[in-house]
N, CA, C and O atoms as a DFTB+ gen file, in Angstrom:
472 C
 N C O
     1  1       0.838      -1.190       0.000
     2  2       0.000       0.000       0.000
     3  2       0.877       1.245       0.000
     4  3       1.948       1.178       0.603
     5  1       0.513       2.442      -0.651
     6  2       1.170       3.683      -0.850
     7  2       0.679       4.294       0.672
     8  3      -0.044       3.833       1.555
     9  1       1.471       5.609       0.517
    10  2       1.764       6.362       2.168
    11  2       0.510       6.902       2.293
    12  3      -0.022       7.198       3.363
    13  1      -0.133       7.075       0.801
    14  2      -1.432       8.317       0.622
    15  2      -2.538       7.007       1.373
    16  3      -2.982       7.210       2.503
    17  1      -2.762       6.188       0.894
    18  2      -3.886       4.620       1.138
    19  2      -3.634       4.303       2.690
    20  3      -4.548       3.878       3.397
    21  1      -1.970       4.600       3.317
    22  2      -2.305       4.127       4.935
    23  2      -2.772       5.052       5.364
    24  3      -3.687       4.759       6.133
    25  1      -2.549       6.481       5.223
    26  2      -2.524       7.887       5.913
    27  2      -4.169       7.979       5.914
    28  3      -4.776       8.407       6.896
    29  1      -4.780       7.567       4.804
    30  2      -6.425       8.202       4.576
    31  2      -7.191       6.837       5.406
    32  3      -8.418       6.866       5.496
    33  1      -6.476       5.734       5.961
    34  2      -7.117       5.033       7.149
    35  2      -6.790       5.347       8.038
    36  3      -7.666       5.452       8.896
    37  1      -5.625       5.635       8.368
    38  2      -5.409       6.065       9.676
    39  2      -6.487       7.038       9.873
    40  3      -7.259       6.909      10.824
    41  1      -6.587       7.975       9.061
    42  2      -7.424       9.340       9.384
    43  2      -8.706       8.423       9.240
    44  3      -9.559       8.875      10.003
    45  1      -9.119       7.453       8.649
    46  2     -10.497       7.136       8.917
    47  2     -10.513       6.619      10.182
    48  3     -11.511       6.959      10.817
    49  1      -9.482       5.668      10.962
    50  2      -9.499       5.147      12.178
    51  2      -9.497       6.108      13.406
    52  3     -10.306       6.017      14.330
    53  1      -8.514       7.030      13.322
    54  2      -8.713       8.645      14.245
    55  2     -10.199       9.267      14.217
    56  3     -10.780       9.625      15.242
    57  1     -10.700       9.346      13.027
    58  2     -11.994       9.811      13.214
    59  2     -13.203       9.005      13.995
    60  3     -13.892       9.485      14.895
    61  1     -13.309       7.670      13.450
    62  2     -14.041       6.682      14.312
    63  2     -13.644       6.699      16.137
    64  3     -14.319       6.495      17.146
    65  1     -12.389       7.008      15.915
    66  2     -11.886       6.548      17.711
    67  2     -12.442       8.016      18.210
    68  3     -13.171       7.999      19.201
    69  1     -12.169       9.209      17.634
    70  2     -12.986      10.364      17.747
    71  2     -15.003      10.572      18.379
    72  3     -15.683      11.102      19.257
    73  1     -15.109       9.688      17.119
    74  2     -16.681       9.823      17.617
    75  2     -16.839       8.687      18.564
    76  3     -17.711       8.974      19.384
    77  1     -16.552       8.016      18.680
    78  2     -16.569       7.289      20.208
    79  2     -16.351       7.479      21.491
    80  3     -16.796       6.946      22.508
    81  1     -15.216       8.752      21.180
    82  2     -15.368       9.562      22.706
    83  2     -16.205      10.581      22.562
    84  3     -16.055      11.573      23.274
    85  1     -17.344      10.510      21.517
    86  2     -17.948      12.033      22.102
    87  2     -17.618      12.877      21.026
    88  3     -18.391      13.835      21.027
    89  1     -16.787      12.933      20.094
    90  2     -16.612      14.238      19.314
    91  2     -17.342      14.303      18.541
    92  3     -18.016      13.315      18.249
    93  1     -17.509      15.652      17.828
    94  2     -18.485      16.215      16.807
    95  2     -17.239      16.238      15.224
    96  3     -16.532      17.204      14.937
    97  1     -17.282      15.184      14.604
    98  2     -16.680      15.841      13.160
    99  2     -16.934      16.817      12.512
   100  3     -18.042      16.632      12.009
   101  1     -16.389      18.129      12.120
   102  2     -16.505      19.164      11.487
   103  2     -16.037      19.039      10.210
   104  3     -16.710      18.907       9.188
   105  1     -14.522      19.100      10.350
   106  2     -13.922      18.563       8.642
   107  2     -13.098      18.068       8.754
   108  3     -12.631      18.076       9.893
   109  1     -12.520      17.478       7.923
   110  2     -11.317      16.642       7.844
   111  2     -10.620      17.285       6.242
   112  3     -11.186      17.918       5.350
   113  1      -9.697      16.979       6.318
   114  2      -8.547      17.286       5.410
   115  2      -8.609      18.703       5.049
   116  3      -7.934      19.007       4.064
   117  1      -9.386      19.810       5.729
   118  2      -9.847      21.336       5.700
   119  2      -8.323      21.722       4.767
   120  3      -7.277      21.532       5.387
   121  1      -8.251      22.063       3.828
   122  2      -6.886      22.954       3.145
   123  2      -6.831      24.404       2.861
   124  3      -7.926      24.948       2.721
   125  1      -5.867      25.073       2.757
   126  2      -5.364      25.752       2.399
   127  2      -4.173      26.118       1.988
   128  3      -3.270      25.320       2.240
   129  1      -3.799      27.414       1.240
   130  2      -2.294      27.015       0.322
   131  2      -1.515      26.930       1.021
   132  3      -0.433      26.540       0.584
   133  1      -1.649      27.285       2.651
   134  2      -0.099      26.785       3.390
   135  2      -0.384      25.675       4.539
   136  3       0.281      25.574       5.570
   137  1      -1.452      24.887       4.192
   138  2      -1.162      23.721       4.948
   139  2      -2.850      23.041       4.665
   140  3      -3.801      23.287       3.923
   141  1      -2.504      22.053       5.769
   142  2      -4.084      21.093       6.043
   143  2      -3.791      20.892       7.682
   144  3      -2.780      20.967       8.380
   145  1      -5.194      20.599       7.928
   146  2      -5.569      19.935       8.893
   147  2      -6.142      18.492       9.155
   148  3      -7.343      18.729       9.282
   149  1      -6.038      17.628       9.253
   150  2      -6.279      16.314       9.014
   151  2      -8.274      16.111       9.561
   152  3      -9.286      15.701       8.993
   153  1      -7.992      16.594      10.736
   154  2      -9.379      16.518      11.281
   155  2      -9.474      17.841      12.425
   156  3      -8.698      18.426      13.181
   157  1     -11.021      17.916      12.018
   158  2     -11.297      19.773      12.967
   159  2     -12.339      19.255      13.712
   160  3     -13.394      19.256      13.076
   161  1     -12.437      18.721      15.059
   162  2     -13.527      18.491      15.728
   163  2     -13.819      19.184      17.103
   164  3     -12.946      19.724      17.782
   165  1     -15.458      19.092      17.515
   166  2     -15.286      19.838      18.395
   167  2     -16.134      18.709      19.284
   168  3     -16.839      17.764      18.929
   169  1     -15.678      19.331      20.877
   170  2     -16.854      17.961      21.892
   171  2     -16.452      19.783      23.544
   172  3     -15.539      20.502      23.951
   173  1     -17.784      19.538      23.738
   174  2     -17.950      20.586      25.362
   175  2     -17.458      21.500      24.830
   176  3     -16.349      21.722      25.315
   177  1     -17.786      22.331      23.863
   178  2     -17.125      23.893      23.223
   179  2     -15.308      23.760      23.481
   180  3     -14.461      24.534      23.927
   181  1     -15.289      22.818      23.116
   182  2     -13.580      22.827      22.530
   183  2     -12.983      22.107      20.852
   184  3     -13.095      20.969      20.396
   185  1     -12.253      23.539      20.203
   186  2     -12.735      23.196      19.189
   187  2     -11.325      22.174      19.295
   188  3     -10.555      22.337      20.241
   189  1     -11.139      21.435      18.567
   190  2      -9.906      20.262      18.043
   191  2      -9.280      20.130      17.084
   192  3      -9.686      19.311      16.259
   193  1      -7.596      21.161      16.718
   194  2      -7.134      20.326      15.611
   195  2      -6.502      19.593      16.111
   196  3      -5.817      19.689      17.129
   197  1      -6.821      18.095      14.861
   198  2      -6.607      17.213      15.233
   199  2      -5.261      16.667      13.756
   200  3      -5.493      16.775      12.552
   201  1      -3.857      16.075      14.423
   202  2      -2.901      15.783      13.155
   203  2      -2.630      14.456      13.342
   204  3      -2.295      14.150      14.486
   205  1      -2.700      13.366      12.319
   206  2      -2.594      12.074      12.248
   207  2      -1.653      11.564      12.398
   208  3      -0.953      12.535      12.107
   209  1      -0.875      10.723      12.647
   210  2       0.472      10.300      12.052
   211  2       0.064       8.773      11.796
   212  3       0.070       8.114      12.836
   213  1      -0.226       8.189      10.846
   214  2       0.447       6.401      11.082
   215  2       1.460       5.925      10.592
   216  3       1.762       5.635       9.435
   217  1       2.284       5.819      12.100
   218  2       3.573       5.141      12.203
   219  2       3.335       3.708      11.918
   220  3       2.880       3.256      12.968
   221  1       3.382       3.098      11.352
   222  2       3.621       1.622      11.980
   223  2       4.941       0.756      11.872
   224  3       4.910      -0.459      12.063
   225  1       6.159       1.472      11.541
   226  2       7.595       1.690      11.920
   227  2       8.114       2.605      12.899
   228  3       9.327       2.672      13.096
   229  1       7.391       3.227      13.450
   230  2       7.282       4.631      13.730
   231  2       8.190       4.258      15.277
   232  3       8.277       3.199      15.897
   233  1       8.825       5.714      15.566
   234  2       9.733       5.377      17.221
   235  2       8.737       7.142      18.116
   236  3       8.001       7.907      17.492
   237  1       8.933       7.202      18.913
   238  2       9.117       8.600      19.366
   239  2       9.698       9.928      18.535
   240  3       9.220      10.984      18.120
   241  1      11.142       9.202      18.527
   242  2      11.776      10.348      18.006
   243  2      11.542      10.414      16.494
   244  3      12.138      11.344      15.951
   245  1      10.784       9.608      15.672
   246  2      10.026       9.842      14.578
   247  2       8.662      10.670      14.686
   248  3       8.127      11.290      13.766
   249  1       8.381      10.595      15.510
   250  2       7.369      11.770      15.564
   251  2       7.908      13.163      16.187
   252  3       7.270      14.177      15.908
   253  1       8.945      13.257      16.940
   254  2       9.172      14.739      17.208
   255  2      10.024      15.345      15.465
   256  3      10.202      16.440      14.931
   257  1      10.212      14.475      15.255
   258  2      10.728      15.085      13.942
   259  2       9.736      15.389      12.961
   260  3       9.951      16.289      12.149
   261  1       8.612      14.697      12.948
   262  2       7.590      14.830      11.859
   263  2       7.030      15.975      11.983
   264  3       6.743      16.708      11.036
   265  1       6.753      16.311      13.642
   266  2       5.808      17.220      13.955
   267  2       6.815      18.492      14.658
   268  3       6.559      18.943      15.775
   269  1       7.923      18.956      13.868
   270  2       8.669      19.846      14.417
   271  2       8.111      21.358      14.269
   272  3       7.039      21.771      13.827
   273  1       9.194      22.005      14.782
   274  2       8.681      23.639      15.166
   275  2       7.602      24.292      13.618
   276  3       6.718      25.149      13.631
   277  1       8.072      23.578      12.587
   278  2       7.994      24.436      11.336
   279  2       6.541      23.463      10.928
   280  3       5.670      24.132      10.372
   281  1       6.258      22.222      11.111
   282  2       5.114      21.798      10.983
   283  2       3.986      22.213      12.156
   284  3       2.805      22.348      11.838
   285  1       4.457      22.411      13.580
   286  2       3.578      22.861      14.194
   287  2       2.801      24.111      13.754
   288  3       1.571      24.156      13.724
   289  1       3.720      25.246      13.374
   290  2       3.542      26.949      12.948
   291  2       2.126      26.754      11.862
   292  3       1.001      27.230      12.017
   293  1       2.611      25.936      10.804
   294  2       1.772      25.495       9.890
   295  2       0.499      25.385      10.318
   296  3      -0.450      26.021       9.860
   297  1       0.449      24.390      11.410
   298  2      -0.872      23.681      11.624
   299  2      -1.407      24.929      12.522
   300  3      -2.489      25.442      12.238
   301  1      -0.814      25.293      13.349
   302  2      -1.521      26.906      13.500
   303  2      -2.266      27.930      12.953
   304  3      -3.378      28.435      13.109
   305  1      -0.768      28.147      11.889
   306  2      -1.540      28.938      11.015
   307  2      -2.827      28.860      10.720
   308  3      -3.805      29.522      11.068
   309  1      -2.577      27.366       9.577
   310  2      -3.939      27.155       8.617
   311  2      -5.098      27.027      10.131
   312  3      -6.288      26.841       9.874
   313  1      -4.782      27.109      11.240
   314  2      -6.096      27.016      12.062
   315  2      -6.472      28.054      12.289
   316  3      -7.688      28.060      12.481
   317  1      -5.879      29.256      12.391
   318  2      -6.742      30.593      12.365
   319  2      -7.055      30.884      10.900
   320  3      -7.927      31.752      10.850
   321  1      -6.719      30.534       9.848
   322  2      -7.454      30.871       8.903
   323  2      -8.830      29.797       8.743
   324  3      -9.706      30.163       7.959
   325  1      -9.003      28.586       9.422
   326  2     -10.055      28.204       9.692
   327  2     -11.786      29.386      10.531
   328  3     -12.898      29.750      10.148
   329  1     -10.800      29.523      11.941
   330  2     -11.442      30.336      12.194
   331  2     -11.630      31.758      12.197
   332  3     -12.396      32.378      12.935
   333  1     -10.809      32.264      11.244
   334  2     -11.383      33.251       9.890
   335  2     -12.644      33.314       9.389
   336  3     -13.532      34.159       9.497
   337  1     -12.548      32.002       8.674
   338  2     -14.101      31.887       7.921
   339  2     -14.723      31.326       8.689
   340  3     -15.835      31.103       8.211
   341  1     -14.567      30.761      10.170
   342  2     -15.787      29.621      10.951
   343  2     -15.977      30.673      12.516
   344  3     -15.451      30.398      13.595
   345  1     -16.696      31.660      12.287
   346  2     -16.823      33.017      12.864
   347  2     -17.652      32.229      14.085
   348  3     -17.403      32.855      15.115
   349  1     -18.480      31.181      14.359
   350  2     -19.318      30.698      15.221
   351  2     -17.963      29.730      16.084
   352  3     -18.293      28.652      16.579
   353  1     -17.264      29.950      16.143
   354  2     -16.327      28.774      16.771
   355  2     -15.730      30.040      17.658
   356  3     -15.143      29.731      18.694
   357  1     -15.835      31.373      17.338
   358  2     -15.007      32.112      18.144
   359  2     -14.977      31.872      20.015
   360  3     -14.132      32.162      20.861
   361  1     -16.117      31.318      20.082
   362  2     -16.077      31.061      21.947
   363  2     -15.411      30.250      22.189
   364  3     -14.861      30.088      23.278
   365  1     -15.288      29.403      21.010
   366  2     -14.641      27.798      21.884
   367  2     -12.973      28.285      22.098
   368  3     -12.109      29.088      21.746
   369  1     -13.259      27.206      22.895
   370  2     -11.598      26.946      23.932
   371  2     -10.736      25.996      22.654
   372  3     -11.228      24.887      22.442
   373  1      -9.642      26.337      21.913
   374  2      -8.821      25.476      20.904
   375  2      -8.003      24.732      21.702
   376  3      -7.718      24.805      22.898
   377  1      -7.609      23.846      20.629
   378  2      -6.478      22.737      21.647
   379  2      -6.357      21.873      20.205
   380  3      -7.217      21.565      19.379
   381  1      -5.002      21.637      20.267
   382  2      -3.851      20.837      19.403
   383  2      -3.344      19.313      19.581
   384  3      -2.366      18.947      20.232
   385  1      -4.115      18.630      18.953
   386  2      -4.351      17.176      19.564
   387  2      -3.771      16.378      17.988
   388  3      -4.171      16.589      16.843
   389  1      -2.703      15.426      18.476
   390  2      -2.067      14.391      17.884
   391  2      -2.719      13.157      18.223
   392  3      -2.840      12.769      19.385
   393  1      -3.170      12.495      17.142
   394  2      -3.656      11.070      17.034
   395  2      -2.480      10.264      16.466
   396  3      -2.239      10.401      15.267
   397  1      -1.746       9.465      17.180
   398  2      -0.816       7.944      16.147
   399  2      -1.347       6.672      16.372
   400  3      -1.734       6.063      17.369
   401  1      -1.260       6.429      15.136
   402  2      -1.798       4.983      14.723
   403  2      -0.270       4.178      14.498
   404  3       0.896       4.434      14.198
   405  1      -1.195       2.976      14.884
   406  2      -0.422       1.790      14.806
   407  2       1.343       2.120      15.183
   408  3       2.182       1.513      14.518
   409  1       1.707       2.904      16.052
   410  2       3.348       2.875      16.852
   411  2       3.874       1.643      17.415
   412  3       3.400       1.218      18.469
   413  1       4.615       1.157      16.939
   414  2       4.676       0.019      17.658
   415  2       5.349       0.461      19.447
   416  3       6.290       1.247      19.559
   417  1       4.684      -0.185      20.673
   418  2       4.809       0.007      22.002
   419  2       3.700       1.364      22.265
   420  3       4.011       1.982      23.284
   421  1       2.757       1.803      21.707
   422  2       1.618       2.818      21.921
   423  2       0.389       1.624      21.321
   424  3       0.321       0.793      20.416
   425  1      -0.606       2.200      22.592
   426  2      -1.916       1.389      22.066
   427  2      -2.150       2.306      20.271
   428  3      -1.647       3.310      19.768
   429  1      -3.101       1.351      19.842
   430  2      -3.387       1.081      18.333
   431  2      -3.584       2.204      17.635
   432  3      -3.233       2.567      16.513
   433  1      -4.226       2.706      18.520
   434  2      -5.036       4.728      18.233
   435  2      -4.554       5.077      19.462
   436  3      -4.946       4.520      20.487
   437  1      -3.339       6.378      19.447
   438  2      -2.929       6.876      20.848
   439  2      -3.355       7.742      20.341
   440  3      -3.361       7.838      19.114
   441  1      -3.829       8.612      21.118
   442  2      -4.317      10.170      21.434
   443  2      -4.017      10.770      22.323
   444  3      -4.283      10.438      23.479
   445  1      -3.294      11.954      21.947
   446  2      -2.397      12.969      22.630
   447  2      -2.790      14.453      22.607
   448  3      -2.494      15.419      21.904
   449  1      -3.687      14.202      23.812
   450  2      -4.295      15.907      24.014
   451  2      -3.200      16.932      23.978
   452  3      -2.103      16.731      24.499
   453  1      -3.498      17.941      23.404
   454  2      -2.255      19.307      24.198
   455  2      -1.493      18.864      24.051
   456  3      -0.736      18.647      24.998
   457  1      -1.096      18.304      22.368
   458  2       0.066      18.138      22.333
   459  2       1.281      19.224      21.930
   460  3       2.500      19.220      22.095
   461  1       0.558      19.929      21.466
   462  2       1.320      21.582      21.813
   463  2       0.600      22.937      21.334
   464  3      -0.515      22.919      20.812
   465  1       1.190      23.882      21.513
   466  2       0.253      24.970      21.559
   467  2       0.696      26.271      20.743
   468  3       1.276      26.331      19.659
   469  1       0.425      26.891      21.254
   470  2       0.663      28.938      20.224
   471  2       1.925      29.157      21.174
   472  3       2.577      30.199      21.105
């Protein structure tokens, strides 16, 4: 299987493990010309970007590298230009949440609240 065919299950498996705790799907793969967001959900007026990774070679220090200073900025960014145009989200409380799939030594779907911030 190509990186594009695991990545768009993983993101289907993050989303399912999502609505099982409760979340509201908004969008997924939301773009713009300087980035994406994998999944935008919200649960108790907190809105959620949410960034995928499936490792399934994957170590730790493969993910601090994936998700470094210059990919975080990104995923920022493109999130206030989300709520740019999504003017009804202005109350909610944001928060920066990493989903990894399949890591080997992390359960199957780990989810990592606050995994970093502005």
């Amino acid at each position: 299987m190509n990186t594009k065919i695991i990545g768009n299950e993983g993101e289907n498996r993050a989303s399912d493990y999502l609505l099982s705790k409760g979340y509201a799907i908004i969008e997924r793969n939301w773009r713009t010309k300087g980035g994406e967001i994998d999944i935008i959900a919200d649960k108790n007026d907190t809105l959620v970007f949410v960034e995928v990774k499936t490792l399934p070679n994957g170590t730790l220090d493969m993910i601090q590298r994936e998700l470094n200073n210059q990919k975080r900025q990104r995923i920022i960014k493109t999130s206030k230009r989300f709520l740019l145009k999504h003017r009804e989200y202005n109350n909610s409380y944001v928060r920066f949440d990493v989903i990894v799939i399949d890591m080997p030594g992390l359960e199957p779907v780990y989810h990592i609240e606050n995994a970093f911030s502005e």
